[in-house]
C-alpha positions as CSV (number, residue, x, y, z in Angstrom):
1,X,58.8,-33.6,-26.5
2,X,55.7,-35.6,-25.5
3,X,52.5,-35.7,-27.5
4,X,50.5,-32.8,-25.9
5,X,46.4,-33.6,-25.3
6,X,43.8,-32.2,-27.9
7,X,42.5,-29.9,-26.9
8,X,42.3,-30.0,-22.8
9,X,45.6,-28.6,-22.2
10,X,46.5,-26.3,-19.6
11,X,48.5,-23.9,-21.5
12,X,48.5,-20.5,-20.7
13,X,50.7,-18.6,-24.0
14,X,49.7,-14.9,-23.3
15,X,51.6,-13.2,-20.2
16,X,53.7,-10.6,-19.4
17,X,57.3,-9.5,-17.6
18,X,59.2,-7.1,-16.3
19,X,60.6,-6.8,-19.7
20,X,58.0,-4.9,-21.0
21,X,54.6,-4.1,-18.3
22,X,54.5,-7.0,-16.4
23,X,55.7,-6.7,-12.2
24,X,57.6,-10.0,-12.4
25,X,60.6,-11.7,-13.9
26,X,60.6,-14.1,-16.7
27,X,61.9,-17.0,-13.9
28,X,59.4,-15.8,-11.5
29,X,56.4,-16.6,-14.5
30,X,57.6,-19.8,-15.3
31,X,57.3,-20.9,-11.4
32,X,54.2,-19.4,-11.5
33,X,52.6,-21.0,-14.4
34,X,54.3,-24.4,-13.2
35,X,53.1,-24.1,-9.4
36,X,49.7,-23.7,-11.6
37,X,49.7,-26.9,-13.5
38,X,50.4,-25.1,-17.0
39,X,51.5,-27.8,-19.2
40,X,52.5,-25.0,-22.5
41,X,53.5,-21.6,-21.7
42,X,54.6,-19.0,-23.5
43,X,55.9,-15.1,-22.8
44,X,54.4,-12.8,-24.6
45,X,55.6,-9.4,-23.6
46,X,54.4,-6.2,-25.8
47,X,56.6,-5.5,-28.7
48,X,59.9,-6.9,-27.1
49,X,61.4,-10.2,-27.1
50,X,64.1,-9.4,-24.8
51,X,62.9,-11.9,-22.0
52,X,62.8,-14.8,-24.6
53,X,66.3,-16.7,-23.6
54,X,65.3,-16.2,-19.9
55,X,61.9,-17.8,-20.1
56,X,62.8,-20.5,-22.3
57,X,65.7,-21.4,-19.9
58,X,63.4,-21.2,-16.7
59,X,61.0,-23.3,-18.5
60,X,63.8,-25.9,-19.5
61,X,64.6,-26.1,-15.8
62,X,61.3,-26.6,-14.8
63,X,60.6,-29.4,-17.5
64,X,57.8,-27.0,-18.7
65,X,56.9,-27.0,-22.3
66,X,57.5,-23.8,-23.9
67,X,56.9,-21.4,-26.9
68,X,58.7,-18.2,-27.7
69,X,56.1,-15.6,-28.0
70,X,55.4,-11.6,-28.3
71,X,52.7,-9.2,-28.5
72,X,52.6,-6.5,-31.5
73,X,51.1,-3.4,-30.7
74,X,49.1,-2.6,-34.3
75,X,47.0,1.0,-35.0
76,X,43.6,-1.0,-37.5
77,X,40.6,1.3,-37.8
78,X,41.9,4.1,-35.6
79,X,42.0,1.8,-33.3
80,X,45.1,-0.1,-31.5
81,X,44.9,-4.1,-31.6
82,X,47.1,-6.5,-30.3
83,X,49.1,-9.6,-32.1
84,X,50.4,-12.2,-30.5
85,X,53.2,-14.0,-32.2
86,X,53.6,-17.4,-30.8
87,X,56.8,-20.3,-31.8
88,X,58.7,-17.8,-34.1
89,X,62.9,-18.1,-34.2
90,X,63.6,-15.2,-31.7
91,X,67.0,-14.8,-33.3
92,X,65.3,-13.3,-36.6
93,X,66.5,-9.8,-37.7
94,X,63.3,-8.7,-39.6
95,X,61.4,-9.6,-36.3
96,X,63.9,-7.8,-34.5
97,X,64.2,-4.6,-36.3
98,X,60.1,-4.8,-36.5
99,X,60.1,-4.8,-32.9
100,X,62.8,-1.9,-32.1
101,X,60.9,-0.1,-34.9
102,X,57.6,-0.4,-33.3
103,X,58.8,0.2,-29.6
104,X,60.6,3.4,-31.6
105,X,57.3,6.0,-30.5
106,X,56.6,5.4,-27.1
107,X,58.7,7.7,-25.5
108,X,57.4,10.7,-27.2
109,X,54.0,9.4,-26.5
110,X,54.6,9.2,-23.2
111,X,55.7,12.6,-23.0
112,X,52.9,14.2,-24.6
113,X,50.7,12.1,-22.0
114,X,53.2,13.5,-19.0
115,X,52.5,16.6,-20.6
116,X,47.9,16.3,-20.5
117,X,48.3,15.0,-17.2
118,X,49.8,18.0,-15.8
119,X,47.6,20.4,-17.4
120,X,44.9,18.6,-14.7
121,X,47.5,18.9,-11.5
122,X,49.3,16.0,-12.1
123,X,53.2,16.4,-12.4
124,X,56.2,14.5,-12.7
125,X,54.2,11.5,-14.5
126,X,56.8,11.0,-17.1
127,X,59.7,10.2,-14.5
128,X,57.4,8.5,-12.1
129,X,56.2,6.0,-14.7
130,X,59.6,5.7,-16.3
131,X,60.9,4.4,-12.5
132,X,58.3,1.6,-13.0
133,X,59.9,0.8,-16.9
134,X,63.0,1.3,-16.4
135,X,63.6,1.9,-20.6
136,X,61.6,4.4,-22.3
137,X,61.1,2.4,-25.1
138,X,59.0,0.5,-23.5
139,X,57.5,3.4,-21.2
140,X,53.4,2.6,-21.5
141,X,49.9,3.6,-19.7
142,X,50.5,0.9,-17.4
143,X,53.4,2.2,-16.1
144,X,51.8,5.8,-15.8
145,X,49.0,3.9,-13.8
146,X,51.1,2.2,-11.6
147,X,52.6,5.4,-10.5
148,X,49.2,7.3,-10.0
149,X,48.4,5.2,-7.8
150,X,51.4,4.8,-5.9
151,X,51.3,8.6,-5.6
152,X,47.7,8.2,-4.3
153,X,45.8,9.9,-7.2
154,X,43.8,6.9,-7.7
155,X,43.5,3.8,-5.7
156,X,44.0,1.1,-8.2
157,X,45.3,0.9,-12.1
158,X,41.6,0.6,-13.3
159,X,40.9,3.6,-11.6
160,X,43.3,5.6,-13.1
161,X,42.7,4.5,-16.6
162,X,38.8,5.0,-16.2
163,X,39.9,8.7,-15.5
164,X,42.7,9.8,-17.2
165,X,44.2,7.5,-19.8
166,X,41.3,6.4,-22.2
167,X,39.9,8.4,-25.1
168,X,38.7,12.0,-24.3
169,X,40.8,11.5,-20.8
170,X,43.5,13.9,-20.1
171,X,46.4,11.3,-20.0
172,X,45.2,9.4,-23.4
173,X,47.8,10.0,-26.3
174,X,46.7,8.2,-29.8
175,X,49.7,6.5,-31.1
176,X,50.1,4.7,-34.7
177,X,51.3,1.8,-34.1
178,X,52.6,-1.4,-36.6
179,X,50.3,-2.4,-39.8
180,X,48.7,-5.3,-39.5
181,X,50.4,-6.7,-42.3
182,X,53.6,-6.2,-41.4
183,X,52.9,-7.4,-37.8
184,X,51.4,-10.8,-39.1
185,X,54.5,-10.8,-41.6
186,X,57.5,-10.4,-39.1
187,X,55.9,-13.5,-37.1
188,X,55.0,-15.5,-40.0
189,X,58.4,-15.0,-41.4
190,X,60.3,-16.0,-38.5
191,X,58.1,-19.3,-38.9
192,X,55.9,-18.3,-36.2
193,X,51.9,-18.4,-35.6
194,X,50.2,-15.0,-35.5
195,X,47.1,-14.7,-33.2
196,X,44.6,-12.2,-32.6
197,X,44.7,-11.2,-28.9
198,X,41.2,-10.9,-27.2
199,X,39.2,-9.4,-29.8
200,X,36.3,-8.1,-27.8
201,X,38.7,-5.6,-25.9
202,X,38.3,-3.7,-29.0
203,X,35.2,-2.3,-29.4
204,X,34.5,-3.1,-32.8
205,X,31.4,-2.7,-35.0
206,X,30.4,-6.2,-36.8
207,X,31.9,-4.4,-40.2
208,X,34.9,-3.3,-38.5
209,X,35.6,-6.6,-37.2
210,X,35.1,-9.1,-39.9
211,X,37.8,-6.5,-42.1
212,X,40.0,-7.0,-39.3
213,X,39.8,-10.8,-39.4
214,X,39.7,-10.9,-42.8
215,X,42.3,-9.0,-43.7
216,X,44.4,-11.0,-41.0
217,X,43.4,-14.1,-42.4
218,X,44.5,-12.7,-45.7
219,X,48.3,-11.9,-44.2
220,X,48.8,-15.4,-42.9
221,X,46.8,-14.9,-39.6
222,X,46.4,-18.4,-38.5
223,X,44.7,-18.4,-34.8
224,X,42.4,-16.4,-32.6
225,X,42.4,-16.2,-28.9
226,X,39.0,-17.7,-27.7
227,X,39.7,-17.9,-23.6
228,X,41.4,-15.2,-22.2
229,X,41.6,-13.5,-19.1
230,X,39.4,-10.3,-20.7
231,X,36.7,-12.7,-22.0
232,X,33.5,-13.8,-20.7
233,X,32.2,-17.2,-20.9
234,X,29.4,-15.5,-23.6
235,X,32.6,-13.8,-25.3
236,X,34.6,-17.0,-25.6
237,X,31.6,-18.9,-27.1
238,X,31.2,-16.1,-29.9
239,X,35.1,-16.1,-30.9
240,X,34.6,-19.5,-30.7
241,X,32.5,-19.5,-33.5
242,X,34.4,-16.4,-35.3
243,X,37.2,-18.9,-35.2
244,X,35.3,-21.8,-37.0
245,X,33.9,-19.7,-39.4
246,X,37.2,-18.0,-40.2
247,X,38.8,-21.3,-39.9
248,X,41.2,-20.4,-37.4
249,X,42.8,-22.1,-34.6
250,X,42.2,-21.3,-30.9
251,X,44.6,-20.2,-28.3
252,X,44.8,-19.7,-24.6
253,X,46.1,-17.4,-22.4
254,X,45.4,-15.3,-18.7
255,X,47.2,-12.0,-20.1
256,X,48.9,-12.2,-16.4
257,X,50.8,-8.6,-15.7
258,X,51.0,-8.9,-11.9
259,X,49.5,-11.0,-9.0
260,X,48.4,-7.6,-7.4
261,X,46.7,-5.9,-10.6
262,X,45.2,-9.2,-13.0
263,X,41.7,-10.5,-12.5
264,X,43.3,-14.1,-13.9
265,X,46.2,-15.9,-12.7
266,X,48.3,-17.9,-15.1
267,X,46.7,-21.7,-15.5
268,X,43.6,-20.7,-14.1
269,X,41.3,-19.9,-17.2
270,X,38.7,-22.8,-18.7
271,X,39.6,-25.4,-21.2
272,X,39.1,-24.3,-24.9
273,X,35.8,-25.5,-26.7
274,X,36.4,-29.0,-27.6
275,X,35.1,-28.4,-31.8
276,X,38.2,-25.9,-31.9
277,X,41.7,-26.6,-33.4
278,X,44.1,-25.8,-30.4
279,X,46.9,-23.5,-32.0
280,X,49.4,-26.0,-30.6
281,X,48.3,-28.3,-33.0
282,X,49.9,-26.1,-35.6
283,X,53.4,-25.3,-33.3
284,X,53.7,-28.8,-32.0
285,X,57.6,-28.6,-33.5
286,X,58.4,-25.6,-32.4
287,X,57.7,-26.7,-28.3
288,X,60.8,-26.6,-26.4
């Protein structure tokens, strides 16, 4: 593997599939990213690693550098935070079994929101959504969305979440997800990185966030993303600084679901603040 530049890569390692809420195939990302100019990439699709051995064999064919990766759904604070595993040993069972434990409640979820949707005129949500899935285990709001609007309820996905499947909405279903610690745990024991996906999605207060990466830090949390497709240049200067003062590494990635629905293709976001430890640094033998 060549010697990968500090810290100007291009690496995008935070995107999604048809394997879990993404529109396109792994092989389909991994032209995409290399028509780009992504020089890392990695697949990072929610609570699944299904799409692992076909990524990392589109990569290979493309000569693009790659990292197995997922994204663990985790319930911290009442609220639901994401946390991206990144250059783990997608063979491991306990990583496995975490994942098929975690992917375990989503059907019943997404029942109960089938269920608040038609109480507001909206029927046949479950099955439409589960056309756009394809496994209920991996049924989720983005799926419902995608069917609202194909049904003409709403006239794009951010649309139909604004009205219907955030908190106090009719469609929005809490659901407990992993612990963090057993999140950060499954990745860190399959001799992965585990990274906090774009932190100010969440909604924190300043005490609720500095527990979270604290007690991350504490389970062997290792790397923050700073530039992401959800962050503004102001938010990826603060987390930048979150990161130095946690002393955490930095990673990358557009969170790319589909060309039709994500503000942020893959490749396309800025380079990471050059004080920053690039959380390649710390995989750079685990690149295939």
């Amino acid at each position: 593997m060549k010697t990968l530049p500090h810290p100007q890569l291009n690496a995008d390692l935070h995107c999604h599939s048809v394997v879990s809420d993404g529109t396109l195939p792994p092989e389909e990302l991994a032209r995409r990213a290399h028509a780009n100019g992504v020089e890392l990439w990695a697949l990072t699709d929610h609570d699944e690693i299904g799409g692992q051995e076909r990524a990392l064999a589109a990569a290979r064919a493309l000569r693009l550098p790659y990292l197995t990766g997922t994204e663990i759904s985790v319930t911290f604070a009442n609220h639901t935070v994401h946390i991206v595993g990144l250059g783990f040993d997608h063979h491991n069972s306990d990583l496995a079994q975490g994942l098929r434990k975690t992917r375990g409640g989503r059907e019943e979820r997404a029942r109960e929101m089938a269920d608040g949707l038609a109480k507001v005129g909206i029927h046949g949500a479950f099955e439409g959504a589960l056309r756009f899935a394809g496994n209920p285990e991996l049924i989720s709001r983005t799926h419902f969305a995608r069917f609202m609007v194909e049904t003409g309820v709403c006239q794009d996905t951010s649309e139909v979440f604004r009205r219907f499947l955030t908190e106090n909405k009719p469609g929005f279903v809490p659901h407990r997800w992993a612990n963090l610690r057993d999140a950060v745990s499954w990745i860190t024991g399959a001799g992965g990185v585990a990274v906090i996906a774009h932190p100010a999605r969440y909604g924190f207060t300043p005490n609720e966030e500095y527990a979270l990466f604290t007690e991350f830090k504490n389970h062997g949390g290792q790397a923050v993303e700073v530039v992401t497709g959800s962050h503004s240049a102001a938010e990826a200067q603060r987390y930048a600084s979150t990161a130095l003062e946690f002393a955490l590494a930095a990673s990358r990635g557009s969170d790319f679901h589909s060309p039709d629905e994500s503000h942020t293709d893959l490749g396309t976001l800025p380079f990471l603040p050059g004080q920053l430890t690039p959380v390649w640094e710390l995989l750079a033998d685990r690149i295939q």
